[in-house]
N, C-alpha and C positions, 0 to 999 in steps of 0.2 A: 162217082158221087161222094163230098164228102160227108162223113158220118154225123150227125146231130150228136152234141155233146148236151148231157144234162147238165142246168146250171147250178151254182151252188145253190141258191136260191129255191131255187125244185128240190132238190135234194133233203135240204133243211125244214123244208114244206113236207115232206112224206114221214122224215126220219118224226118230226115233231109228230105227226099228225096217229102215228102206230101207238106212243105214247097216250096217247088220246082215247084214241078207239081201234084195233088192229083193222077190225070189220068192216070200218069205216074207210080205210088204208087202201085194203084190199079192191075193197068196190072203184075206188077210184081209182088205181092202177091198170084194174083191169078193162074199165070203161076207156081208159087210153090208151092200150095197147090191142083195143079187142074193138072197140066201137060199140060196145053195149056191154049193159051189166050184167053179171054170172048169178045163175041162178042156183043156188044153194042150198033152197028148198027142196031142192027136186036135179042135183046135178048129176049129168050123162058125162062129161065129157072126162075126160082124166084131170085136166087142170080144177076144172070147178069140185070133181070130189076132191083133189088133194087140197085145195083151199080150204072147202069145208072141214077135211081131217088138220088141217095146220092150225085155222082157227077153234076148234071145238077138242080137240083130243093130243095134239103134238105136244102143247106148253105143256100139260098135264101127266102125260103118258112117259114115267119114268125111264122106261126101257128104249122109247124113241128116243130120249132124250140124251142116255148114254152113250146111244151109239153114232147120233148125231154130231157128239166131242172126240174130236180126232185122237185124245190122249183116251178116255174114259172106252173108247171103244174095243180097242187092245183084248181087254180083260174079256168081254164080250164073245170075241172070236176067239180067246183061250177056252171058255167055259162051252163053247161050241166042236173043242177037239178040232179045234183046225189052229193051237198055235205056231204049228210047222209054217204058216203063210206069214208071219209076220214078219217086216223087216225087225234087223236088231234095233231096239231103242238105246242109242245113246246115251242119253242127257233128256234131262226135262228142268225147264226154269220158269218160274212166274212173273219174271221180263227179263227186257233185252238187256240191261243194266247188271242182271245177273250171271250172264253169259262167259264161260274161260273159255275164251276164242283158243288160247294156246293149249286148251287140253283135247280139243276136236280134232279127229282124224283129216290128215289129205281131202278126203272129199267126203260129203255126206250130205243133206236132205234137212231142212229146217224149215220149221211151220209154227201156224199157230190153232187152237184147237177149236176154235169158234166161228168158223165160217168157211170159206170157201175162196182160192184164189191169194189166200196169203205164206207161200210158197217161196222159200230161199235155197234154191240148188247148186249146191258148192263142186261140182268135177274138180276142180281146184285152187285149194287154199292160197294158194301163191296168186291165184289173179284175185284175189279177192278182196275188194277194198271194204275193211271193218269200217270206219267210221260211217259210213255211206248205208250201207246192210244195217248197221244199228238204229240208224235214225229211223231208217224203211221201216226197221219192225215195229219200233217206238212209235210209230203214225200209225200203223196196222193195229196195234194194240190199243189204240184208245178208239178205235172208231167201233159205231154201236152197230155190229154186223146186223143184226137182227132187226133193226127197224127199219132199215132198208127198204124191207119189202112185208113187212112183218111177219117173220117165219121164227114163231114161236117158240119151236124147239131148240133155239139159239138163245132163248133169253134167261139169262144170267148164270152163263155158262161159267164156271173157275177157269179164267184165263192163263191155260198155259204156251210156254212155248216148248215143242219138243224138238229130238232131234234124233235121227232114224238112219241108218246105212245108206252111202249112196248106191244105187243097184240101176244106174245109166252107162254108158259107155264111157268109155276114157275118154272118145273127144266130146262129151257133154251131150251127146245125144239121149234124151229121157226116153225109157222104154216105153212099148205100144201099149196104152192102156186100151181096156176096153170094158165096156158099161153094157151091165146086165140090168135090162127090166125084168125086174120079180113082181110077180102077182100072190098073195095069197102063197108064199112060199115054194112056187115055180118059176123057174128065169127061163121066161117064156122068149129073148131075142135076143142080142147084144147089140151093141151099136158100136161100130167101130170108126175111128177117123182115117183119114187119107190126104197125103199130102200138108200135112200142117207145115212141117219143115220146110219145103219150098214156099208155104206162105199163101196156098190156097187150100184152105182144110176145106174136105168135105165129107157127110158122114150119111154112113150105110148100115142099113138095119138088116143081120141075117138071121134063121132059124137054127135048133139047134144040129141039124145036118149043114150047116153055114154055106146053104142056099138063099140068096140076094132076096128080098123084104123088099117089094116096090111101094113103100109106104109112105115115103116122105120126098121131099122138092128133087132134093139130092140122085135119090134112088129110081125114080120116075124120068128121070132128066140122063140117065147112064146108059150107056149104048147096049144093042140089046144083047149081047156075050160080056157084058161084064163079069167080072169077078177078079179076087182075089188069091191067093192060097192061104188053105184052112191050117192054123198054127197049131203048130203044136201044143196039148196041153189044155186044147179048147175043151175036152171032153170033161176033163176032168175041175177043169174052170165053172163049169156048168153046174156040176153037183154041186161043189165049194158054192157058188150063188143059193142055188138051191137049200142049202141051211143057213146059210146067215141069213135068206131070208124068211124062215119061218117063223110065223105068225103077225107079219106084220101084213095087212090088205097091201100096201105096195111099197117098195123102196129097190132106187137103183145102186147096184154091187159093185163097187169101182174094182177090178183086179189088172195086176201086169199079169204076163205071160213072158217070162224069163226065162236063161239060159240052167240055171237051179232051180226051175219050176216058178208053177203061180207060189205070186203074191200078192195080198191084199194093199190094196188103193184107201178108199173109205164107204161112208154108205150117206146116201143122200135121201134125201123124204120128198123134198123139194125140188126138183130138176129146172131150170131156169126159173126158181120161184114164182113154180107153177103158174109162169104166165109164158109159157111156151107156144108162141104164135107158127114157127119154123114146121113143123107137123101138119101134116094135110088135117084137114077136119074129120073127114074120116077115120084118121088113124085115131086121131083124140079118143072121138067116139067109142072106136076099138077097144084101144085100151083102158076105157072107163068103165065098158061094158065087163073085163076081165078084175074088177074091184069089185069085192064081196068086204063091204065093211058094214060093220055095228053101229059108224056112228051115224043114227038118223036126222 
């Protein structure tokens, strides 16, 4: 079946509409992707309290907010005694205009700080067509990530762009990331993908003995000896979640698991801008029920 694309027209309808009223955004987004409205007054589910913390506490919540910036967040996880996990930073530029392509190493990792998905993976420089990369980021840079979906904690973010060690494989292969739910500063599961490379990802929720999680379509639907092998460095992946996420009621811990050990990915507030329909209902439940926040 092929995919529904949103049109511009939609798009320009939401982006405008966050400007407006985020609240307002939200409600509608969610009533289209959900069939009915989120209840905010009283919300159970993980998405509806993160909506409620995105609109009521994210914009506001300074510390959310730094870590939210893929540059600003660096600092974050030095003052946490974990700057052993960071890749090296290269370069940091505030566009692409600014960029000395000829000072960059062979291969290396480029982004930008204010969203999600704007991602330039260099294995190597020699394939690399500059003109083409430049305009990509030039487009990336002007678009308003943050009204998108209204996720606050993006909004008016110091747009940079950095640029970070490559730590993939020589033939371009990007190492296996894997995504801890933290609650209340426990990384109660990870979530790992499977098979993206061959072009059918599918993802598994394990515990921290990384014992399979039948919690979501994926997981439920896997034969019943599934599994994987547990990677090396999981253990220790686990604590590292486990302080970056303290004190925040929830945020998911992006880390690799490398051949020179964990490294830090980033930290997310929002996971599919907390309109994450993929999730059994239960598990929503679940994990909303594991959110101990303040904001009422």
């Amino acid at each position: 079946m092929k995919k529904k694309r949103i049109s511009k027209t939609t798009k320009a309808f939401y982006i405008a509409l966050s400007y407006v009223s985020p609240r307002l955004n939200t409600h509608l987004l969610f009533l289209k992707k959900f069939g009915r409205l989120p209840n905010l007054k009283n919300p159970q589910t993980l998405n509806e309290k993160l909506l409620k913390l995105k609109l009521e506490d994210f914009g506001k919540n300074e510390l959310v907010r730094q870590c939210a910036d893929k540059f600003r967040v660096r600092q974050y996880v030095k003052d946490c005694g974990l700057g052993h996990c960071l890749n090296e930073l290269l370069a940091v530029y505030d566009s692409a205009e600014q960029i000395d392509w000829d000072s960059l190493p062979e291969s290396f990792a480029m982004k930008w700080n204010f969203g999600c998905g704007y991602n330039l993976i260099c294995p190597s420089k020699d394939a690399l067509e500059v003109p083409a990369a430049k305009k990509m980021l030039e487009k990336w840079g002007r678009e308003p990530f943050w009204a998108y979906f209204s996720e606050l904690q993006y909004r008016g973010v110091h747009k940079k762009i950095i640029v970070e060690e490559y730590i993939g494989s020589e033939g371009g292969t990007p190492p296996k990331d894997y995504k801890f739910y933290c609650f209340n500063g426990n990384a109660y599961c990870v979530m790992v993908c499977v098979g993206r490379e061959e072009g059918w990802p599918r993802f598994y929720f394990f515990d921290r003995e990384f014992r399979l999680m039948r919690i979501n379509r994926d997981s439920v639907n896997a034969p019943k000896d599934f599994s994987i092998p547990k990677p090396l460095g999981l253990s220790e992946a686990f604590q590292i979640a486990d302080r970056l996420s303290q004190g925040f009621p929830f945020v998911r811990v992006d880390l690799y698991l490398t051949q020179r050990g964990v490294r830090f990915g980033e930290m997310t507030f929002t996971p599919a801008a907390a309109l994450d329909n993929k999730r059994l209902p239960k598990t929503d439940l679940l994990f909303g029920s594991l959110i101990k926040s303040s904001v009422k």
